[in-house]
N, C-alpha and C positions, 0 to 999 in steps of 0.2 A: 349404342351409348348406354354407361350402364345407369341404371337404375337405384335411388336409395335403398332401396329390399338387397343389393347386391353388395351395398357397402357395410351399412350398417354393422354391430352387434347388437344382434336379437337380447333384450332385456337390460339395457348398456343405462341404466335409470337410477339415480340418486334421490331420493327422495326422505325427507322430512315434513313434522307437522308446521302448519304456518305460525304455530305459536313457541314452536322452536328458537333458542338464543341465536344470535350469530355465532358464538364460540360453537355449538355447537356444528353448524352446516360448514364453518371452516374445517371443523375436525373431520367434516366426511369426505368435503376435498381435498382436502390432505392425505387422507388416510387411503382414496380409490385415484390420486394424483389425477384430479379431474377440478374443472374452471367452475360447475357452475351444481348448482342443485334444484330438485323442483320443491318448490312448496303446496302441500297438500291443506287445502280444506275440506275434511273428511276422508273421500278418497277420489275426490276428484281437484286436477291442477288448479290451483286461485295466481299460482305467480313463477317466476324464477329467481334463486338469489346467487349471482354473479362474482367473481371475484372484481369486475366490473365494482360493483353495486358495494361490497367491503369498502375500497376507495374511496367512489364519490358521496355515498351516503351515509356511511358509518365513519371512518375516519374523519375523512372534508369535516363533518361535524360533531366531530369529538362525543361521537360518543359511544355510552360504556358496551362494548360487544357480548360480555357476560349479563346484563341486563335486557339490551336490547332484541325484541321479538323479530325473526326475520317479517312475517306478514308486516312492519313499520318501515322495514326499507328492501323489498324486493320489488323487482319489475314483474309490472301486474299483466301487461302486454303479453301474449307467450304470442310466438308466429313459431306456427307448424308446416310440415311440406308433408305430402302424402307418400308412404313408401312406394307409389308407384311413379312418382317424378323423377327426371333425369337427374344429374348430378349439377351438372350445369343450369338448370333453373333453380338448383337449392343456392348454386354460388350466388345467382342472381340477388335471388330473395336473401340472402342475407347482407350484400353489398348494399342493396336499398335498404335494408332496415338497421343498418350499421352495427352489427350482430357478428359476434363469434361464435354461435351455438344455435343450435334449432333442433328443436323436438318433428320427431317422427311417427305420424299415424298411419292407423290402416286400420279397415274393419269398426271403426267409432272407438278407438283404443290407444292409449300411447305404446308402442313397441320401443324407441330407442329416442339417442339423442347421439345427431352428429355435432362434430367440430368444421369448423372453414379448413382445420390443419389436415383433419381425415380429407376433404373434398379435394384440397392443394392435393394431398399425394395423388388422388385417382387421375386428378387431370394430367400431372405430371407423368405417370405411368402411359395414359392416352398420347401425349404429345410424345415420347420415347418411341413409342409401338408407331405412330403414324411416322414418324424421323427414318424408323429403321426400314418402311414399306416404301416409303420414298426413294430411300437410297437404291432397297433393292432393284424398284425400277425404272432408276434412271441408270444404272449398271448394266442393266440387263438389256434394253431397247438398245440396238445396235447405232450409233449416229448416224444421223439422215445425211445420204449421198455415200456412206462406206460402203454399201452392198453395190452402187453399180460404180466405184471407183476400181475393187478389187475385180472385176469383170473386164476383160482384152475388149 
């Protein structure tokens, strides 16, 4: 099964300061066509700002994105999965945390951030390879009772 280390890109990280505008963490998802950003205090993570987060807590409450600091409405919560977990326990964990995005460690260090869309394809890709091994051997196994029907 494979592994986050396996799907991952290595260094796949958007990151701004926490006292960064919204316009401006829009503009880097925009700009790398990517949902979410991490916000930095200092140089270590304080939060994520979401295109989630745009929505419910910038727009829902009208207010001004050019003003407004991401560290006032990003989610402070981050849930990590370790680059050495299946792929399958990162869908888990983010199913239970009601998450499209989750950061990736290893070593005490952030290396990447996958998507649920990256995880849908690996499994999709698993369940095609398992479909095609099935096929092959049920094709292949001769059906039970042919071998001694073809026999006088």
């Amino acid at each position: 099964m494979k592994k986050l280390r396996d799907i991952m890109r290595s260094g796949f990280l958007f990151m701004l300061p926490q006292d960064a505008v919204v316009t401006e963490a829009v503009r880097l998802m925009t700009a790398h066509n990517v949902g979410i950003v991490i916000a930095l205090d200092g140089a270590r993570p304080a939060g994520v700002f979401s295109e989630r987060d745009v929505v419910r807590r910038v727009v829902d409450r009208r207010l001004d994105p050019a003003l407004t600091p991401i560290r006032d409405v990003m989610t402070t919560e981050i849930i990590t999965a370790d680059a050495e977990e299946d792929y399958q326990s990162a869908m888990r964990k983010m199913d239970q945390a009601n998450i499209r995005h989750l950061l990736v460690v290893g070593e005490g260090r952030l290396l990447s951030m996958i998507s649920i869309r990256d995880l849908i394809r690996v499994d999709m890709d698993d369940k095609i390879e398992e479909l095609r091994y099935l096929r092959e051997y049920l094709y292949q196994v001769p059906p039970e009772g042919a071998a001694s029907r073809s026999q006088p």
